[in-house]
C-alpha positions as CSV (number, residue, x, y, z in Angstrom):
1,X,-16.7,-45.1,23.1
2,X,-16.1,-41.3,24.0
3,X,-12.4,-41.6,24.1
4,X,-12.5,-42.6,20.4
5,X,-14.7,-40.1,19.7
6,X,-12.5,-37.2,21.2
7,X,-10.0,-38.9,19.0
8,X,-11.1,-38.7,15.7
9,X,-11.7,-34.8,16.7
10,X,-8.6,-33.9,17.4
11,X,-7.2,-35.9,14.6
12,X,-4.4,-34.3,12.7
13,X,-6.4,-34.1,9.3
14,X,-9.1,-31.7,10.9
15,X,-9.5,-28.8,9.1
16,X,-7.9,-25.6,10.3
17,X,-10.1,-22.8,11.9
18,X,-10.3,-20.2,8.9
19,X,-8.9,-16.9,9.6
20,X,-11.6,-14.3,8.0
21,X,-10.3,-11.5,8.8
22,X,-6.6,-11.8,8.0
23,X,-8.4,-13.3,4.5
24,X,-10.5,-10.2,4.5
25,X,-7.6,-7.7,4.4
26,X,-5.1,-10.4,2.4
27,X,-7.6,-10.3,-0.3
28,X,-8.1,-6.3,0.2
29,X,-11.6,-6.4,0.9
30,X,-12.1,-9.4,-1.1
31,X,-10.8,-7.6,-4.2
32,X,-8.2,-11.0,-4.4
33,X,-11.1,-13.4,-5.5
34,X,-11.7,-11.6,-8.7
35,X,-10.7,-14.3,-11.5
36,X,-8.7,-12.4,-13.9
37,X,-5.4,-9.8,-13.2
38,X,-6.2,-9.9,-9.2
39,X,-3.3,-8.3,-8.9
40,X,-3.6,-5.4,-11.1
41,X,-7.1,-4.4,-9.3
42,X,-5.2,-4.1,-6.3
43,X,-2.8,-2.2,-7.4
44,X,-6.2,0.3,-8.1
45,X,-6.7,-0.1,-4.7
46,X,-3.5,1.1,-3.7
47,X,-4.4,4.0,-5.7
48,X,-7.3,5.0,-4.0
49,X,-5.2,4.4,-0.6
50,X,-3.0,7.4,-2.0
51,X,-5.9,9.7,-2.6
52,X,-7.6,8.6,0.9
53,X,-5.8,11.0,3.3
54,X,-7.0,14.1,0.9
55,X,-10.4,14.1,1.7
56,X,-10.6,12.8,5.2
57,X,-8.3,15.7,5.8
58,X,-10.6,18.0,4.1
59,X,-13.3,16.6,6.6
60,X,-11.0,17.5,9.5
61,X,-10.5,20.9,8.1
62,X,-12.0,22.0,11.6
63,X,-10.7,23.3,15.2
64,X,-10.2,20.1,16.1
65,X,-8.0,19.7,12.6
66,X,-6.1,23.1,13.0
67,X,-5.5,21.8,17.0
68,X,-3.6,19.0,15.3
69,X,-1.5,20.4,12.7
70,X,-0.8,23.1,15.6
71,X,0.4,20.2,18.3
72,X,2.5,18.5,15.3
73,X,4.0,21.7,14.3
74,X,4.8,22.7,18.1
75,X,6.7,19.3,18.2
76,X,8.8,19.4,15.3
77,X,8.7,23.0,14.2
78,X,6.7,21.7,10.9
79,X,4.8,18.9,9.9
80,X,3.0,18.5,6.7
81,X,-0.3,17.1,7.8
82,X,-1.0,15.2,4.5
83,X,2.5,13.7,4.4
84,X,2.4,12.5,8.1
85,X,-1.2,10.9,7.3
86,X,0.2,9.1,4.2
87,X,3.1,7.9,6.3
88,X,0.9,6.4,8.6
89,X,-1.5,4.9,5.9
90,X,2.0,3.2,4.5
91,X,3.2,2.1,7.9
92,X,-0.3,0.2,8.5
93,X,-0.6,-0.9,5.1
94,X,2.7,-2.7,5.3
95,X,2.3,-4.4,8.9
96,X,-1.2,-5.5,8.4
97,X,-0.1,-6.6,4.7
98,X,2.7,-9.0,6.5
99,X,0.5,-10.0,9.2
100,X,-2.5,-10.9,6.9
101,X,-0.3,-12.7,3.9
102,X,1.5,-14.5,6.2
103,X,-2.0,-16.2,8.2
104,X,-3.1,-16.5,4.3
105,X,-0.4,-18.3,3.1
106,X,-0.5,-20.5,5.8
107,X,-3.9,-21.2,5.5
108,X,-4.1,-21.7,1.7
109,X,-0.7,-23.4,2.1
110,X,1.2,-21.4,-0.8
111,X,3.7,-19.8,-0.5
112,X,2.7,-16.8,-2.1
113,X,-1.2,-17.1,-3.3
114,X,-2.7,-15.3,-6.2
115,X,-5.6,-14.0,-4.0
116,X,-3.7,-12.0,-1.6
117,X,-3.1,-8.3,-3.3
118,X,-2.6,-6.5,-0.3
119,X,1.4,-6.7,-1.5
120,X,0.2,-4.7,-4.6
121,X,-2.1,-2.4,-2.4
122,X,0.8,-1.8,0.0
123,X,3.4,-1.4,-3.2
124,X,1.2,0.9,-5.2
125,X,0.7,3.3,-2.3
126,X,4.6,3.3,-1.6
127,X,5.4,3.7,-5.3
128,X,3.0,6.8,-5.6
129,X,4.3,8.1,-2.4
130,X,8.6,7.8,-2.6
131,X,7.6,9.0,-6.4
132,X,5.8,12.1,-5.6
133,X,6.6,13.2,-1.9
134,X,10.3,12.9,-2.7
135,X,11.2,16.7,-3.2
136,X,12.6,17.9,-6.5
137,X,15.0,20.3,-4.9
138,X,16.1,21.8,-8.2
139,X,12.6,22.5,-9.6
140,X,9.4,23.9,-7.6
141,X,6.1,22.3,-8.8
142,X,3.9,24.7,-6.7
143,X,0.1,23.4,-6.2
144,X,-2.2,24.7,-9.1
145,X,-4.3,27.7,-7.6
146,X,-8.6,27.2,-7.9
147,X,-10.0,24.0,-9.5
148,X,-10.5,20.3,-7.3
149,X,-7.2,18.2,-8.2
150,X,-7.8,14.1,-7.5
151,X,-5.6,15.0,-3.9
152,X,-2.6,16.3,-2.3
153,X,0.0,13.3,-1.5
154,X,2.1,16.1,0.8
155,X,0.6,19.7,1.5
156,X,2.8,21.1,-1.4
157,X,2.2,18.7,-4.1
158,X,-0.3,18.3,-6.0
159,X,-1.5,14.2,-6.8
160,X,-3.0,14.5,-10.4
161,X,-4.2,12.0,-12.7
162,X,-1.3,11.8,-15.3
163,X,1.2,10.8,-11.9
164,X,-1.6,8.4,-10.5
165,X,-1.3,6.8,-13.7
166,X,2.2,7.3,-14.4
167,X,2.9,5.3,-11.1
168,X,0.5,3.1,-11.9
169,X,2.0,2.3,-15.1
170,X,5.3,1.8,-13.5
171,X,4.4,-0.2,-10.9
172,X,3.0,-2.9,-12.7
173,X,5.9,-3.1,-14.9
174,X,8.4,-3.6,-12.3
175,X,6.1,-5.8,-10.2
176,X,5.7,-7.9,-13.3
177,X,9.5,-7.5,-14.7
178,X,10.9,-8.4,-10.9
179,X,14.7,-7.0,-11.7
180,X,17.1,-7.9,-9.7
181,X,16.7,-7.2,-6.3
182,X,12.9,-7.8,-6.6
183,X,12.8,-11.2,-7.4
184,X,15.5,-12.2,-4.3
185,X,13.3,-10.8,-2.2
186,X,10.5,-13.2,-2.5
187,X,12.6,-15.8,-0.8
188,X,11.5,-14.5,2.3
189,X,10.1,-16.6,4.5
190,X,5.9,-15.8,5.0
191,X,4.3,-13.0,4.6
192,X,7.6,-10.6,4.4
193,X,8.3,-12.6,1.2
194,X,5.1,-11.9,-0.9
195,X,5.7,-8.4,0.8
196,X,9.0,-7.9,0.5
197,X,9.3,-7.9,-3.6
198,X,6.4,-5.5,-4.1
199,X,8.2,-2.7,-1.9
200,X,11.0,-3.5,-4.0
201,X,9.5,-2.6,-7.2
202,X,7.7,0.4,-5.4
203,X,11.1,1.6,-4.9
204,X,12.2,1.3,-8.3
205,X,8.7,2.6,-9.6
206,X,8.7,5.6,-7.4
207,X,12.4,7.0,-8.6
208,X,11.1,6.8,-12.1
209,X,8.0,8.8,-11.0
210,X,10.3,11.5,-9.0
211,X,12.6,11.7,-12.4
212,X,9.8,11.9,-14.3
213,X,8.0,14.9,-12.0
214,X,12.1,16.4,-12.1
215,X,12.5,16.5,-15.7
216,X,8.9,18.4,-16.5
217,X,5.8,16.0,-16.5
């Protein structure tokens, strides 16, 4: 009797353990579940991940925040604090986004579920950064003096609304579009495949941002 018990347990049709929080940060925050355009709110998100760095940096505006940009510029002679922060942001936005997609996938079984928008999250953030951290070496756009712009995406340059929603714009177009190489890249295997295409069209979006920002908007 127990041994057919402890059987049908550990039968192959049980249902798999569900993993909450790679679900939790595959659906950014839960953001995913919401029935129409899923995508397109998470692209927001990856807006708001842009403007993120600007005001916990204006929170560490302190000694302890001067001791840092002092250690960092000891090391490599100069480091733009806000840059280095939104490097990091993109670095953990795209390994978490690999690692969480690929446990969701797996779970939902689909290959690349409609829930999971932390490819546009990660995508949107890269597009607005490459677009508007990219130096236009021909043309200074210095940082407007008085007033509270939306954030800085690099100490020097200033992250208004018209490129938040310039990038935005693009974005979504080429995320949409999928031009070659964007499309290829979803053959991917797991999670690097439903990341993999949204990096590409942040790549494309964010050299239409830079020549935008190069040729006066």
């Amino acid at each position: 009797m127990s041994s057919s018990v402890h059987s049908t347990s550990s039968s192959p049709g049980a249902e798999p353990k569900k993993p909450r929080l790679a679900l939790f940060l595959a659906t950014a925050c839960g953001v995913g579940y919401i029935p129409a355009a899923p995508g397109t709110f998470g692209s927001l998100v990856g807006l708001l991940l842009a403007l993120a760095p600007y005001p916990v940096l204006l929170l560490l505006a302190s000694p302890s925040f001067l001791r840092l940009n002092g250690a960092l510029t000891s090391m490599a002679g100069y480091v733009d604090p806000v840059l280095f922060f939104e490097c990091v942001v993109a670095m953990v936005a795209a390994i978490v986004g690999v690692w969480s997609a690929n446990r969701a996938a797996a779970f939902w079984q689909q290959k690349d579920p409609q829930r999971v928008v932390v490819d546009e999250v990660s995508g949107q953030h890269l597009a607005i950064l490459l677009g508007c951290a990219l130096p236009v070496w021909w043309k200074a756009i210095p940082v407007s003096k008085g007033g509270y712009p939306l954030g800085l995406i690099t100490a020097h340059m200033e992250l208004g609304w018209k490129y938040l929603l310039l990038g935005f714009i693009l974005f979504r177009v080429f995320d949409i579009w999928k031009p070659f190489p964007v499309r290829q890249a979803e053959s991917l295997r797991g999670g690097w495949g439903i990341m993999a295409d949204d990096w590409m069209a942040a790549i494309f979006a964010g050299l239409c941002l830079w020549a935008a920002r190069g040729f006066g908007l």
